[in-house]
C-alpha positions as CSV (number, residue, x, y, z in Angstrom):
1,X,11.1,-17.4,-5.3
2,X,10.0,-16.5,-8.7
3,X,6.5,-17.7,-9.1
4,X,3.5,-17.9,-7.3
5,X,3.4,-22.0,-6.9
6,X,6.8,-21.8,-4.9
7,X,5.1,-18.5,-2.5
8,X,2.4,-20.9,-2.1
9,X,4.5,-24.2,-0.8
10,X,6.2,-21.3,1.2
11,X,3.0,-20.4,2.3
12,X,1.8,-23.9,3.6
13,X,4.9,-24.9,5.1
14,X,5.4,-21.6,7.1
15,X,2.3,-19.3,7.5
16,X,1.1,-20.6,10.8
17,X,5.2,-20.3,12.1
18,X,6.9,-17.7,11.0
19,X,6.5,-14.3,12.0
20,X,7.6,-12.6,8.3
21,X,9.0,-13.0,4.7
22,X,11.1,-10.8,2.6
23,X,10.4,-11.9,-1.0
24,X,13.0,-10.5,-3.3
25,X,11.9,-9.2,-6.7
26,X,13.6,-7.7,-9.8
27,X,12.8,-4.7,-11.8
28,X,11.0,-5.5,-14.8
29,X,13.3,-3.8,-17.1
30,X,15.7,-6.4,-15.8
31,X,13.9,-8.9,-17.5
32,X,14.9,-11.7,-15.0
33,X,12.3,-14.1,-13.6
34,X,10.3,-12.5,-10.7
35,X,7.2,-13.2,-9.1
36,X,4.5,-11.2,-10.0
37,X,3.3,-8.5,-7.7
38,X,-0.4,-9.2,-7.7
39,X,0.1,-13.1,-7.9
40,X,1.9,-12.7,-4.6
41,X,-0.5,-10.4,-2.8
42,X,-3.3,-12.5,-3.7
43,X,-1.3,-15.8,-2.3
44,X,-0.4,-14.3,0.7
45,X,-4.5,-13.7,1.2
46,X,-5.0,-17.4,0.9
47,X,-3.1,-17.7,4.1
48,X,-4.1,-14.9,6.3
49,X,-0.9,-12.8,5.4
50,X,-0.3,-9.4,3.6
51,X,2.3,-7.3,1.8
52,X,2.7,-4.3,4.2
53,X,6.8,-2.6,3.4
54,X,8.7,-2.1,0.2
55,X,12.5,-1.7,0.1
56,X,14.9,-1.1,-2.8
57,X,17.4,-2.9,-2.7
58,X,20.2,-1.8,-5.7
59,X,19.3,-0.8,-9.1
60,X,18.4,-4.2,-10.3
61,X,16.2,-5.5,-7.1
62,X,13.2,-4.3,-4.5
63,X,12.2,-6.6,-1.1
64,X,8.9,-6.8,-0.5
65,X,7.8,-7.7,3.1
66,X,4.6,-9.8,3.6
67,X,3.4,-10.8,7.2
68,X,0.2,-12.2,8.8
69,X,-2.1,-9.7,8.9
70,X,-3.4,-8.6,12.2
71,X,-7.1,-9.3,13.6
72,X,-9.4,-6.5,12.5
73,X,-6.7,-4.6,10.1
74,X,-8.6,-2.8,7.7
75,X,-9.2,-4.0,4.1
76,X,-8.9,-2.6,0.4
77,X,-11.7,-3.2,-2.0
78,X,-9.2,-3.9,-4.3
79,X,-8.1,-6.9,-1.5
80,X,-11.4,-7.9,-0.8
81,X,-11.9,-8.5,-4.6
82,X,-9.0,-10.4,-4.4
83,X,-10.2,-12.5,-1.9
84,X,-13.2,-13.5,-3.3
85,X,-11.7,-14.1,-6.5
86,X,-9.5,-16.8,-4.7
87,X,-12.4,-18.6,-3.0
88,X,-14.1,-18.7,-6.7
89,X,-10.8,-20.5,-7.8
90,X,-10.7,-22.9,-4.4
91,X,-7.4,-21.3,-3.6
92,X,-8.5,-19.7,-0.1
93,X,-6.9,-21.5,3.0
94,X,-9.0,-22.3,6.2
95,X,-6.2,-20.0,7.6
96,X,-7.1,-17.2,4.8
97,X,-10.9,-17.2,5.5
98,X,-10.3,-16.6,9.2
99,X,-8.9,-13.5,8.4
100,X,-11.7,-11.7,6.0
101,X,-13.6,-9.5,7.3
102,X,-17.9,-10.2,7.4
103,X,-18.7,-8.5,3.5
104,X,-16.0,-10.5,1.7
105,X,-18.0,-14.1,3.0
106,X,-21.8,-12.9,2.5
């Protein structure tokens, strides 16, 4: 996947089945077509799931691992910001909302 819409259909079709997701990105100095760091994260949040391993892979390539994240796992300002800045767009899932914690919704 290299951009955010294709995490997202990824993300409809699979977050309530699948247990995990290695999304494969390149180096920027590569200069080949990656998905965005933060653009993923704050996809995977829509849907209940988080980015939670990092793995190089060669000199061109990283993995990044995102999962659902588990009932009362604790949350970043930095994520919860995220979060709301997805329900302001009307990007947040059902699926995502049952997931934030009590602050992020008031």
């Amino acid at each position: 996947m290299t951009n955010r819409d294709d995490f997202r259909k990824w993300l409809i079709e699979n977050h309530q089945n699948k247990k995990e997701i290695w999304l494969i990105r390149y180096k920027k100095a590569t200069k080949k077509p990656s998905i965005d760091y933060v653009e993923a994260v704050e996809e995977a949040i829509c849907f209940g799931w988080i980015d939670n391993l990092e793995k190089g892979m060669d000199a061109e390539r990283f993995a990044l691992r995102f999962s659902p994240r588990k009932p009362k796992s604790n949350w970043t300002n930095t994520n919860k910001d995220r979060a709301r800045k997805m329900i302001a767009e009307g990007r947040m899932t059902p699926a995502g909302k049952a997931t934030l914690p009590p602050d992020v919704l008031s």
